[in-house]
C-alpha positions as CSV (number, residue, x, y, z in Angstrom):
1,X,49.3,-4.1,-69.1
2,X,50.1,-5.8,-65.9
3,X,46.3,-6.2,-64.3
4,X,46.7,-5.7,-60.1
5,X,44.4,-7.9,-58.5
6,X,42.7,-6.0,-55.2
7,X,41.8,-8.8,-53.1
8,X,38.0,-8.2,-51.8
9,X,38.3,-10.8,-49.4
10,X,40.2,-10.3,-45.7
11,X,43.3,-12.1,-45.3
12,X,42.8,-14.9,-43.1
13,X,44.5,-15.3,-40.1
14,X,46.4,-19.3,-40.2
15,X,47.2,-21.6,-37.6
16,X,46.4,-21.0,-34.4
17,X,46.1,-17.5,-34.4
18,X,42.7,-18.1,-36.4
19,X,41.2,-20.4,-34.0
20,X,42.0,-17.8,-30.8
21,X,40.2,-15.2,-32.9
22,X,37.8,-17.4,-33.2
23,X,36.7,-18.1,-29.8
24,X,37.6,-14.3,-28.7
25,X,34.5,-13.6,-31.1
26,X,32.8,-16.1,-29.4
27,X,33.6,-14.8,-26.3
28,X,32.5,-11.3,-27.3
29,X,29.4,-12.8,-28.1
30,X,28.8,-15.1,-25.0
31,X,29.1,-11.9,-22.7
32,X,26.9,-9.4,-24.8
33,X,24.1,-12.1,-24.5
34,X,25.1,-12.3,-20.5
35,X,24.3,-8.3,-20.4
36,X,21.2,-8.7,-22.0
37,X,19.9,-11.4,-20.1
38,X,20.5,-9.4,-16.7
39,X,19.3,-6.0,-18.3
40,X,15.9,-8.0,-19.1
41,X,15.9,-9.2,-15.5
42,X,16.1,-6.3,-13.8
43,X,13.8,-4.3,-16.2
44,X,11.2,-7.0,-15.6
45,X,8.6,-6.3,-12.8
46,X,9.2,-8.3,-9.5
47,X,6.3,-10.1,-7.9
48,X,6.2,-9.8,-4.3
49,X,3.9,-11.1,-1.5
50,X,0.6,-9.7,-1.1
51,X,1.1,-7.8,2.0
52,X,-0.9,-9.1,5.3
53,X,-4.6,-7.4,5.7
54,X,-7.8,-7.7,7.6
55,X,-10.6,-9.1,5.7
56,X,-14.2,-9.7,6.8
57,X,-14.5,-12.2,9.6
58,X,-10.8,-12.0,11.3
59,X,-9.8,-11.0,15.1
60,X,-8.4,-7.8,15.3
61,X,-6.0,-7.5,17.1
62,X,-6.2,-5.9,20.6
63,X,-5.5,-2.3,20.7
64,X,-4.2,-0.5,23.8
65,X,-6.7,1.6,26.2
66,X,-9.2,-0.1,23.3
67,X,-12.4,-1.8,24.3
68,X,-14.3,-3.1,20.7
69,X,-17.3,-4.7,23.7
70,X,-17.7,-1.2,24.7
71,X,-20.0,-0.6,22.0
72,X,-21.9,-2.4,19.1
73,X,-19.3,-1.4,16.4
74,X,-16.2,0.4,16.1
75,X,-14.3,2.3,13.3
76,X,-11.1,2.0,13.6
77,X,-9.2,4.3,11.0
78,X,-5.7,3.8,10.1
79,X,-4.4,7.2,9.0
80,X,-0.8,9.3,8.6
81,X,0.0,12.9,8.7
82,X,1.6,12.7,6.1
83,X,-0.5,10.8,3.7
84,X,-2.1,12.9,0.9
85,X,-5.2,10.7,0.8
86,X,-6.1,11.0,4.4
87,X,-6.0,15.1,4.1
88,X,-7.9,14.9,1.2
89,X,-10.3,12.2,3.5
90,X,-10.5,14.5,6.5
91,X,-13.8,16.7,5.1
92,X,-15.6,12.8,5.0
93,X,-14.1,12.1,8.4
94,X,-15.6,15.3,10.0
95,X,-18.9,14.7,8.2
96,X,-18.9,11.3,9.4
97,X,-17.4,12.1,13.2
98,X,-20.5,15.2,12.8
99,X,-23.6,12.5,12.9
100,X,-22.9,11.1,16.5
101,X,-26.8,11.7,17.1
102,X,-28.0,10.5,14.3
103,X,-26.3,7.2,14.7
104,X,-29.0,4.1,15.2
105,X,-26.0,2.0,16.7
106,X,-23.6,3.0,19.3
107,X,-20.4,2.7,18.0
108,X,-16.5,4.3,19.1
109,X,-13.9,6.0,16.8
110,X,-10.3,5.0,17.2
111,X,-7.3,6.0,15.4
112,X,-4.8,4.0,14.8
113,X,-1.5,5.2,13.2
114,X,2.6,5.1,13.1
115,X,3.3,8.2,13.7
116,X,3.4,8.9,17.7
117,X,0.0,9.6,19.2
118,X,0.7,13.2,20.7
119,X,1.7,14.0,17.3
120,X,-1.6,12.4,15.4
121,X,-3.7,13.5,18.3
122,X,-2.6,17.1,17.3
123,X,-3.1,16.5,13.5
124,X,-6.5,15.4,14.3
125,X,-7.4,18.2,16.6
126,X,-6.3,20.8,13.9
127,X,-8.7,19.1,11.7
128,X,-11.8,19.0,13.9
129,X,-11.7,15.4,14.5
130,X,-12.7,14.5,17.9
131,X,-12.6,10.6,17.9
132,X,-12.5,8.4,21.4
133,X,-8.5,6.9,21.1
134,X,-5.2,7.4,19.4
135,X,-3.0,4.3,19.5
136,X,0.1,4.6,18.0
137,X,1.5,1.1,16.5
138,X,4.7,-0.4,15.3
139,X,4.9,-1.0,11.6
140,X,4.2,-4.1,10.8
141,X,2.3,-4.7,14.1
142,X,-1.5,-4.8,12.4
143,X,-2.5,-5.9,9.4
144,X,-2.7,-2.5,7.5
145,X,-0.6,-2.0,4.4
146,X,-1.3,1.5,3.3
147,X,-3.9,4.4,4.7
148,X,-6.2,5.4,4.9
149,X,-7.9,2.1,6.0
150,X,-11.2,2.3,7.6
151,X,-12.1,-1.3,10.0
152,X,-15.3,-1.7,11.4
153,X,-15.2,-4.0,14.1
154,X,-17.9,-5.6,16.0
155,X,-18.5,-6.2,20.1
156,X,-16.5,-9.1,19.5
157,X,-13.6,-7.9,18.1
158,X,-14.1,-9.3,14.6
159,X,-14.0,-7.6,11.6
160,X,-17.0,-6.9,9.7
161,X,-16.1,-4.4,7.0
162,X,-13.4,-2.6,5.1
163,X,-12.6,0.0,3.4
164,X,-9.0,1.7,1.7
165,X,-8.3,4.3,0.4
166,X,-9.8,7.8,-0.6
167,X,-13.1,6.6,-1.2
168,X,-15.7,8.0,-3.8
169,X,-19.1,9.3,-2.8
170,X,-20.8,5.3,-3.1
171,X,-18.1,3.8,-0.8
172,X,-18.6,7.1,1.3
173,X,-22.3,6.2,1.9
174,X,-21.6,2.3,2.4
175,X,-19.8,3.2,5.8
176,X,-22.7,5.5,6.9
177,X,-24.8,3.1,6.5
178,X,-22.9,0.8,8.2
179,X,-22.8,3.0,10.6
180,X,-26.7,3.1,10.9
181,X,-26.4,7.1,9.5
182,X,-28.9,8.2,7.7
183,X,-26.6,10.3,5.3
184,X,-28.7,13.6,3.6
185,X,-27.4,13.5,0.0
């Protein structure tokens, strides 16, 4: 009986037909590593520049029809109509536009925002605020990166506190005080 021998190996390819397989493989190789490298790249989070913001002791900068030595403090707030966490803020801002008389300092409410001030001054109107200006700004123009941002500036123009955000009830208090409100809790 004649025994068949089944090869378990692959044939082989000779010459130079072995060596062009051999760097297609390669090749093959080379680029999947190429794909993965720029899938990690792009799945990997970017770090970007801190945006610009006001901070405790800067200028701000002048705002039109805006006089900060017209009283001892300002609040400037930095809002958007359409900004979910200045609606959401608007029952503090009426509590806190509400205490005018109680206040132990005088102090002016501006409104600064992007959207165009006949259009904010509406929003604010519809939502009981009655605050002293609405400037409208170019983005970009002051140093607020998101709303709602509250400033408060002194007689001098220079930042003394802020605040962003919706904030909860103990950051809520903070600006009354600052204010000089005695806040009924």
């Amino acid at each position: 009986m004649g025994e068949t021998k089944d090869s378990a190996e692959t044939p082989r390819p000779s010459g130079h037909g072995g060596v062009l397989q051999s760097a297609a493989n390669i090749a093959v190789i080379v680029a999947a590593l190429c794909v993965v490298l720029i899938a990690v790249q792009r799945l990997r989070p970017t770090v970007s520049e801190p945006l610009p913001t006001y901070a405790a002791g800067d200028l701000m900068d002048p705002l039109e029809g805006v006089n900060f030595g017209g009283a001892a403090q300002t609040l400037v707030m930095a809002l958007r109509e359409d900004c979910r966490f200045c609606r959401d803020s608007v029952p503090f801002y009426q509590e806190l536009l509400a205490q005018e008389g109680t206040r132990k300092v005088s102090s002016q409410f501006v409104v600064v925002s992007t959207d165009p001030a006949a259009s904010m001054a509406a929003y604010l109107k519809a939502g009981g605020l009655d605050v002293q200006h609405v400037v409208e700004y170019a983005p970009g123009a002051l140093k607020i990166p998101a709303t709602p941002t509250l400033l408060l500036i002194n007689a001098t123009g220079h930042v003394e506190r802020v605040w962003r955000g919706r904030l909860a009830p103990n950051l809520q208090k903070e600006v009354f005080g600052a204010l000089g409100i005695d806040r009924a809790d």
